[in-house]
C-alpha positions, 0 to 999 in steps of 0.5 A: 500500500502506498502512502503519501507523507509530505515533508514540512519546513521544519522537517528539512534533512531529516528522514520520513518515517522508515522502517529500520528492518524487514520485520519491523511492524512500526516505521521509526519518527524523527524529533523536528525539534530545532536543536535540542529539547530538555526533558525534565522528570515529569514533564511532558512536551509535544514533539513535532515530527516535521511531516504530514501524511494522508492516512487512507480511508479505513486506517489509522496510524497508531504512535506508539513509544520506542522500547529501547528509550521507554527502558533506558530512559523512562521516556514514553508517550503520554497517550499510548498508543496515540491515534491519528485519523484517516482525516487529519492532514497536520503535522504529526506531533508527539506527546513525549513524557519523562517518567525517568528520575534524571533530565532527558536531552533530544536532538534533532533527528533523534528517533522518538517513537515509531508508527505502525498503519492499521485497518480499523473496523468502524461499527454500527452501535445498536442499543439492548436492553439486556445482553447475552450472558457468558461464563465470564459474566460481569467478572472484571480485573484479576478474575482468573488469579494473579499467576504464580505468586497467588492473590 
């Protein structure tokens, strides 16, 4: 499937997303910040990306964190994983937080979250009043025990 992106001023020499693998399920974003942006425990900062894209109707791109800063770092998204509508044209941003104990300093260029297309089923709500019942029923959160180390 071919997407189009359109690079912004802001994203000037810097790389579209890109899968780094031939396994790789989500394409890697890049900071269009202009130098350097300090992120400080706590705090949370919208990040462009330095591109817009027209999604095709019937999917979504989902953002979603990089495991190796999310683990070394502490640093994630706030919203995870994010959506972007097949709608929006703007400038795809990155709402980054640094749950880490120490400042976090991105540079342009660094790659900040990845982005993975998925289909999406859109459903026609029908209210009931009552619905089927299943073995499960209405059993929520921890219903099935805590694993090995018990309740």
């Amino acid at each position: 499937m071919k997407v189009e992106f359109c690079k912004l001023k802001n994203g000037e020499g810097l790389s579209l997303p890109q899968y780094q693998t031939a396994g790789a399920a989500g394409m890697d974003i890049c900071a269009a910040v202009e130098d350097s942006v300090v992120l400080q425990p706590g705090e949370i900062v919208l990040i462009p990306a330095g591109f817009a894209m027209a999604i095709p109707d019937g999917f979504e791109a989902q953002i979603r964190p990089r495991s190796g800063l999310a683990v070394k770092h502490g640093i994630t998204l706030i919203n995870s994983p994010g959506t972007i509508d097949s709608d929006y044209r703007g400038e795809i941003k990155i709402p980054l937080i640094n749950h880490g104990c120490e400042p976090f300093t991105l540079w342009r260029g660094d790659r900040i979250a990845q982005m993975v297309l998925a289909s999406v089923v859109r459903v026609e709500v029908v209210e009931v009043s009552e619905l089927d019942n299943t073995d499960r029923g209405t059993d929520g959160f921890g219903h099935t025990g805590m694993g090995s180390g018990g309740e």
